[in-house]
C-alpha positions as CSV (number, residue, x, y, z in Angstrom):
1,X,-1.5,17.0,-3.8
2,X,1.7,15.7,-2.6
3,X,2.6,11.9,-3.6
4,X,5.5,9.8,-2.6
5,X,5.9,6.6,-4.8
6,X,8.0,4.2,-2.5
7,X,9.0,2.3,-5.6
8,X,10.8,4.5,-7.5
9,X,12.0,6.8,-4.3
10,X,10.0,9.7,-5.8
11,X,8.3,12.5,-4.3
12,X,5.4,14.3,-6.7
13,X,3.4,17.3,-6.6
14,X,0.3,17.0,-8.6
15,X,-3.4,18.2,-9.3
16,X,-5.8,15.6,-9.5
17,X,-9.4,15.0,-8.1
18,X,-10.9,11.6,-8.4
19,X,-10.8,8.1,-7.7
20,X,-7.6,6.0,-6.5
21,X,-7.7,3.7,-9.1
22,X,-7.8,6.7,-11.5
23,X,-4.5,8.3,-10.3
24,X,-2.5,5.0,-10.4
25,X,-3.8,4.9,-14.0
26,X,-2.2,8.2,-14.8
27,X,1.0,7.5,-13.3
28,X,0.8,3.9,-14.7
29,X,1.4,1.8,-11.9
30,X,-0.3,-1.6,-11.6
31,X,-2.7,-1.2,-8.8
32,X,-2.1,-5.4,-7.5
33,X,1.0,-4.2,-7.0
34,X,0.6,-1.6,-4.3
35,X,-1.3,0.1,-2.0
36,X,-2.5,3.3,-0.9
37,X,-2.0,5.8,2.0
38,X,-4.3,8.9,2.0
39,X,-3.3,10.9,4.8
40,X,-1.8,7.9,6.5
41,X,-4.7,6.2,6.4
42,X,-5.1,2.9,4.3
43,X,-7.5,3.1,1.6
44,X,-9.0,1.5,-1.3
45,X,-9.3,2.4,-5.0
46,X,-13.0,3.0,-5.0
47,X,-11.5,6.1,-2.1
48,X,-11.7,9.5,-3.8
49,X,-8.4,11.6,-3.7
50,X,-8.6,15.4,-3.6
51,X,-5.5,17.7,-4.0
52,X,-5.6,18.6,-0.6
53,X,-4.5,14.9,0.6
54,X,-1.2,13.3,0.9
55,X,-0.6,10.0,-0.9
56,X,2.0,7.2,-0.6
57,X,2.1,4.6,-2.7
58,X,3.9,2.0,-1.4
59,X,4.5,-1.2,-3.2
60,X,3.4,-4.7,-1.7
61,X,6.1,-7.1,-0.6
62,X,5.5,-11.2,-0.9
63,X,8.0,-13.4,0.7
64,X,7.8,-17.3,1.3
């Protein structure tokens, strides 16, 4: 699958089948702290990913 992390400006190519919450666990990013495009669709981390899909993970902004 192809993953861009917004974050860190980095594009990935990886093989991974699975839950959502499972990849950000690999890549060790804090799931409150962004979310999650599958095929530029929003989804949640219950959302299986297969390596056909392309992910962005893009990092939740808070202003006040």
């Amino acid at each position: 699958m192809k993953i861009f992390i917004e974050k860190k400006n980095k594009k990935l190519i990886k093989k991974f089948n699975g839950k959502a919450r499972l990849l950000l666990k690999e890549l060790k990013i804090n799931s409150e702290e962004v979310l999650i495009v599958k095929n530029n669709i929003l989804i949640t981390l219950e959302e299986t990913i297969t390596d056909k899909d392309n992910i962005k993970i893009l990092s939740v902004i808070s202003g006040g």
